[in-house]
N, C-alpha and C positions, 0 to 999 in steps of 0.2 A: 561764474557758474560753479555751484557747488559739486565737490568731486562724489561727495554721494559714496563714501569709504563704506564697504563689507563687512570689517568686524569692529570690535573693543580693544583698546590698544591694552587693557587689563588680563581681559579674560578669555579673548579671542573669541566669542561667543560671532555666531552670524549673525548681522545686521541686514537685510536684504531691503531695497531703497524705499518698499511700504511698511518698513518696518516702525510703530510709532517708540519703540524702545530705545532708539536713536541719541543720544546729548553730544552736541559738539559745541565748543570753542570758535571762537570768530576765525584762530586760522584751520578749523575743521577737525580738528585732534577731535577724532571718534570713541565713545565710550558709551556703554550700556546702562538701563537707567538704575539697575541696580549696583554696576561701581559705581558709575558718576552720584549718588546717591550715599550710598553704606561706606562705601569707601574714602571716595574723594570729595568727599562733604559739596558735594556741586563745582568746587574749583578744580580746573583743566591743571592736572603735575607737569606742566610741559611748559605754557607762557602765563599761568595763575590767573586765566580769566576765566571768566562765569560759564557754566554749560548751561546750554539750553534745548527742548524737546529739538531736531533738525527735523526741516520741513518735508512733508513727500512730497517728491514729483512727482505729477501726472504719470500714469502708464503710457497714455498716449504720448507723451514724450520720450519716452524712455529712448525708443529706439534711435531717437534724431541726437539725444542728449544721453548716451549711457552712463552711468555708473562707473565707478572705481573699481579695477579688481585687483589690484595690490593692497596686501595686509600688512596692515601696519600691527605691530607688537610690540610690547616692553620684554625686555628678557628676564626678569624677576616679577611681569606684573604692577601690579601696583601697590602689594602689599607693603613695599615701604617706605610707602607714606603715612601709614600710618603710626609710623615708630619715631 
């Protein structure tokens, strides 16, 4: 079950789980579509795999299946990756 993570581990931007701004990593490393984009050229800085739009789940599920509310962060970002 996907943890369905809050924010951008970039830019700490909210993600809330209908959000279609969402790219994660196969192990869910969460980022927004404009890092995962402009920044991280679409590859995940954590295990260097592919981001992809992450799916939404139903609302009606929400309540049986919630969300992640731990925020994950880099503490410089992501900007240096690009250097």
């Amino acid at each position: 079950m996907l943890e369905i993570r809050p924010n951008c581990e970039c830019c700490d931007k909210d993600l809330p789980p209908e959000s279609a701004e969402a790219m994660i990593c196969s192990f869910e490393c969460t980022f927004c579509t404009r890092c995962a984009g402009e920044v991280l050229g679409k590859v995940c800085p954590n295990c260097g795999g592919g981001l992809v739009q992450r799916p939404i789940r139903p609302a009606h599920l929400l309540e049986m299946n919630p969300p992640s509310t731990e925020r994950i962060l880099k503490p410089n970002g992501c900007a240096h990756q690009n250097a």
